[in-house]
ROKEVEX-632074 format. One record per residue: residue number from 0; x, y, z of N, C-alpha, C, O, CB in turn; chain. Coordinates in steps of 0.02 Angstrom, whole numbers, m for minus. Glycine has a CB too. Layout:
ROKEVEX-632074
MIVEX  num      nu      nv      nw     cau     cav     caw      cu      cv      cw      ou      ov      ow     cbu     cbv     cbw  chaine
MIVEX  NUM       X       Y       Z       X       Y       Z       X       Y       Z       X       Y       Z       X       Y       Z       A
...
***
This chain:
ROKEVEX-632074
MIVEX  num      nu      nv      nw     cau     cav     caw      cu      cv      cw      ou      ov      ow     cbu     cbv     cbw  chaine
MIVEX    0   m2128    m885    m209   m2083    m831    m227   m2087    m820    m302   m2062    m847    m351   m2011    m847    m204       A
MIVEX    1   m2115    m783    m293   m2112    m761    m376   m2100    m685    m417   m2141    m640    m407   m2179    m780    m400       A
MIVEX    2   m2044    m676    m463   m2001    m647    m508   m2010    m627    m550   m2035    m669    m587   m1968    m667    m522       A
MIVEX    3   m1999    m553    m588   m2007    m572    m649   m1952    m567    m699   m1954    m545    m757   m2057    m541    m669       A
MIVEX    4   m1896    m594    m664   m1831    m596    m718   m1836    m673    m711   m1867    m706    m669   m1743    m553    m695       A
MIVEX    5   m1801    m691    m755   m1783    m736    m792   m1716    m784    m764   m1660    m781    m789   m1773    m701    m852       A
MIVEX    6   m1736    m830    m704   m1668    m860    m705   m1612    m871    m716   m1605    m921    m751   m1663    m879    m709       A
MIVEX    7   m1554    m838    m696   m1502    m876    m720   m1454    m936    m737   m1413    m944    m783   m1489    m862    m710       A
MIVEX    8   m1479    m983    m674   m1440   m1034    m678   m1474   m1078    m700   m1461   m1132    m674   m1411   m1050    m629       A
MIVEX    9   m1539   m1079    m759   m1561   m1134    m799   m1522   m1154    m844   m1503   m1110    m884   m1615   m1125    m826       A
MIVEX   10   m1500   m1218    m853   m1468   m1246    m896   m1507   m1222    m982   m1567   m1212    m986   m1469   m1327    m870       A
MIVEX   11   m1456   m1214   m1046   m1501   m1179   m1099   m1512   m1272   m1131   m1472   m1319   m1131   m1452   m1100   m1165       A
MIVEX   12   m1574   m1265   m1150   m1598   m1316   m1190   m1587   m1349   m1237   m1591   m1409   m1248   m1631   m1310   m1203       A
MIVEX   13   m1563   m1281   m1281   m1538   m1314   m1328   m1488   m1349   m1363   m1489   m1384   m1413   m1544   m1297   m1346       A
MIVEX   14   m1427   m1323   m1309   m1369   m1367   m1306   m1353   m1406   m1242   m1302   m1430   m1218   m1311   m1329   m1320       A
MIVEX   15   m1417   m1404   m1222   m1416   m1451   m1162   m1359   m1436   m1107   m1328   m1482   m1080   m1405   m1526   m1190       A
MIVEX   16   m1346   m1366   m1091   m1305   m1340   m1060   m1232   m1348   m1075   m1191   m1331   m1032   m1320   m1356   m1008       A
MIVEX   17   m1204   m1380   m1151   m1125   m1375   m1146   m1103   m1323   m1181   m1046   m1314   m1202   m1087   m1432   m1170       A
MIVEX   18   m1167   m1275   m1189   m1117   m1190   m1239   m1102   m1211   m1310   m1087   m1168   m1351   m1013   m1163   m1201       A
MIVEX   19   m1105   m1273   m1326   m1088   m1268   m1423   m1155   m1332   m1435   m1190   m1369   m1400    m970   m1309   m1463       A
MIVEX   20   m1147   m1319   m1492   m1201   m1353   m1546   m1169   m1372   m1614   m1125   m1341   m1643   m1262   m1298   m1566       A
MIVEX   21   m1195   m1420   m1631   m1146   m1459   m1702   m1181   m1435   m1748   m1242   m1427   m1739   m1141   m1550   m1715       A
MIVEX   22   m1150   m1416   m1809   m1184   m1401   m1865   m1135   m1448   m1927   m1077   m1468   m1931   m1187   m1311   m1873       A
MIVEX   23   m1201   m1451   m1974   m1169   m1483   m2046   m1186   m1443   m2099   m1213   m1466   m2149   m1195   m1558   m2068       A
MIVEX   24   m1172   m1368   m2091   m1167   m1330   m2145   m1115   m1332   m2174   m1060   m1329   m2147   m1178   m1276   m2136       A
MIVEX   25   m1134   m1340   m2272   m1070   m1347   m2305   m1027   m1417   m2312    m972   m1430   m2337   m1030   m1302   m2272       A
MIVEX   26   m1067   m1448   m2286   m1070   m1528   m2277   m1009   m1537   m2247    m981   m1577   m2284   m1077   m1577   m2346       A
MIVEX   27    m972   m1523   m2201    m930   m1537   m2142    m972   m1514   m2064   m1006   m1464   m2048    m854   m1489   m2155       A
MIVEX   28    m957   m1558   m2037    m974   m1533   m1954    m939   m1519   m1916    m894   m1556   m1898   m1000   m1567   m1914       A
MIVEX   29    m950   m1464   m1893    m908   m1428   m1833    m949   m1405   m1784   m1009   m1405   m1796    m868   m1367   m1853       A
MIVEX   30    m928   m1384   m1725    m950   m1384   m1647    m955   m1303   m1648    m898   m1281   m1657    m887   m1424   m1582       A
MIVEX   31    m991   m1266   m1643   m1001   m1191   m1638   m1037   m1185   m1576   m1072   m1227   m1547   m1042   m1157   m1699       A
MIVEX   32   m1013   m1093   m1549   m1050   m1092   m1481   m1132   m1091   m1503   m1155   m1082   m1559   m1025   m1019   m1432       A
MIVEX   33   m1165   m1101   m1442   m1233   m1105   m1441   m1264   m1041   m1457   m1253   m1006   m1408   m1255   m1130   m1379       A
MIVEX   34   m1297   m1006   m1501   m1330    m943   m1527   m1380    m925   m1463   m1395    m868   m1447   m1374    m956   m1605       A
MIVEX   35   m1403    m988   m1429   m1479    m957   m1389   m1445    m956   m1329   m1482    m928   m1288   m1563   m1009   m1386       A
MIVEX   36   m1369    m981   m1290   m1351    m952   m1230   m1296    m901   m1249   m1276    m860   m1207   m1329   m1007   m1177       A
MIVEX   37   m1271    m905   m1308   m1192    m866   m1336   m1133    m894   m1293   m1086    m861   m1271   m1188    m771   m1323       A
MIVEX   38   m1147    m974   m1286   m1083   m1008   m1260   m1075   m1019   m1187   m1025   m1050   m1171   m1026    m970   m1279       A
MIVEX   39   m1119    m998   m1135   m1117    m978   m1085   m1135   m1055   m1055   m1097   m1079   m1012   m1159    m913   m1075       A
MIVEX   40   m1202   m1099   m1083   m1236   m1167   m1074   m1287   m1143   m1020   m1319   m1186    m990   m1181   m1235   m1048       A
MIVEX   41   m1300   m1066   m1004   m1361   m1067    m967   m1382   m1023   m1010   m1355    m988   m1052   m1364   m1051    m891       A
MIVEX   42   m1449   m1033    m988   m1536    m985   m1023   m1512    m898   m1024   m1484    m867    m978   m1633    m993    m940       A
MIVEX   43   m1525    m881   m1070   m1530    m816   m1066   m1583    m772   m1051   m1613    m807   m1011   m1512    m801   m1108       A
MIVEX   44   m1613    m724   m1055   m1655    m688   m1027   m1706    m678   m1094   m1683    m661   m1149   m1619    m622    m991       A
MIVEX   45   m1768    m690   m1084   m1823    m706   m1131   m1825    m612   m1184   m1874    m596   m1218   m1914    m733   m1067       A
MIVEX   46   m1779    m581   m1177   m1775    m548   m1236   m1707    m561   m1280   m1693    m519   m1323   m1783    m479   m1219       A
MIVEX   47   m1679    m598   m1273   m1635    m623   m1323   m1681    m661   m1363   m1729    m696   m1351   m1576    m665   m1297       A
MIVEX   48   m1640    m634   m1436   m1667    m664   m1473   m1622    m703   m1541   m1613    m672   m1593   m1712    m619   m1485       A
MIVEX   49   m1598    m768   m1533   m1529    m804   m1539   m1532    m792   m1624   m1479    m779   m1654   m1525    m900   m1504       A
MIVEX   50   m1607    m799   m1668   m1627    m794   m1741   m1595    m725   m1755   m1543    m710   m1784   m1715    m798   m1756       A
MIVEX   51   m1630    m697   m1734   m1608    m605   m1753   m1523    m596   m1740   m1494    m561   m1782   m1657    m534   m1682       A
MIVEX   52   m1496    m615   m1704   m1417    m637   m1690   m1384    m652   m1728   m1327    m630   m1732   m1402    m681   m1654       A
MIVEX   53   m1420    m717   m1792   m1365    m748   m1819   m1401    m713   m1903   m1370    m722   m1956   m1356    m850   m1799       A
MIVEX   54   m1442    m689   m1903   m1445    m632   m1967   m1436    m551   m1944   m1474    m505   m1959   m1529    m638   m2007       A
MIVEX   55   m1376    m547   m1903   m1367    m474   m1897   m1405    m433   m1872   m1380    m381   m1850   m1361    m450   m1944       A
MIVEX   56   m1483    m445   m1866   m1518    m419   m1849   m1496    m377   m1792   m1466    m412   m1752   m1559    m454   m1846       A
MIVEX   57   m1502    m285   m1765   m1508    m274   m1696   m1566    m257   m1664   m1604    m219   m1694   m1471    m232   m1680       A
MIVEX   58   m1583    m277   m1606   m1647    m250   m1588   m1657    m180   m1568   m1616    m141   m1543   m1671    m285   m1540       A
MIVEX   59   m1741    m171   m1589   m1754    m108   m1581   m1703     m47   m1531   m1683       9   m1548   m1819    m117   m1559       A
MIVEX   60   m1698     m70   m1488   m1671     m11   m1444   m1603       4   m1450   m1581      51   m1417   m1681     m23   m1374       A
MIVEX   61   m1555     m39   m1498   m1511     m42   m1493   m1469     m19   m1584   m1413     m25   m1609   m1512    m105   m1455       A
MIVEX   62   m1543       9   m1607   m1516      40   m1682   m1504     104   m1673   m1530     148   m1640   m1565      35   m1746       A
MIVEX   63   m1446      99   m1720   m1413     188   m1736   m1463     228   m1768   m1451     287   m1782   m1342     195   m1794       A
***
């Protein structure tokens, strides 16, 4: 069986499915949601793009 969307119920990797991620910016650590699921702890769809997210960036289709 094969798709070409993108699973939903993959756990996201990078927070290992719990939706936040620790950061030590500013030399305190705090627990922020995950940029590459946006908190959710599953995979998002391979045109998210979590970098362009956290510099404002919008993607192409979605500029004024």
């Amino acid at each position: 069986m094969a798709t070409d969307e993108t699973p939903t119920d993959i756990p996201c990797s990078a927070c290992r499915g719990t939706g936040t991620v620790s950061s030590n910016l500013g030399g305190e650590r705090s627990e922020l949601p995950c940029p590459w699921c946006e908190g959710r702890g599953l995979r998002l769809g391979p045109e998210h793009n979590a970098q362009a997210v956290g510099r404002g960036d919008q993607p192409p289709d979605q500029a004024a």
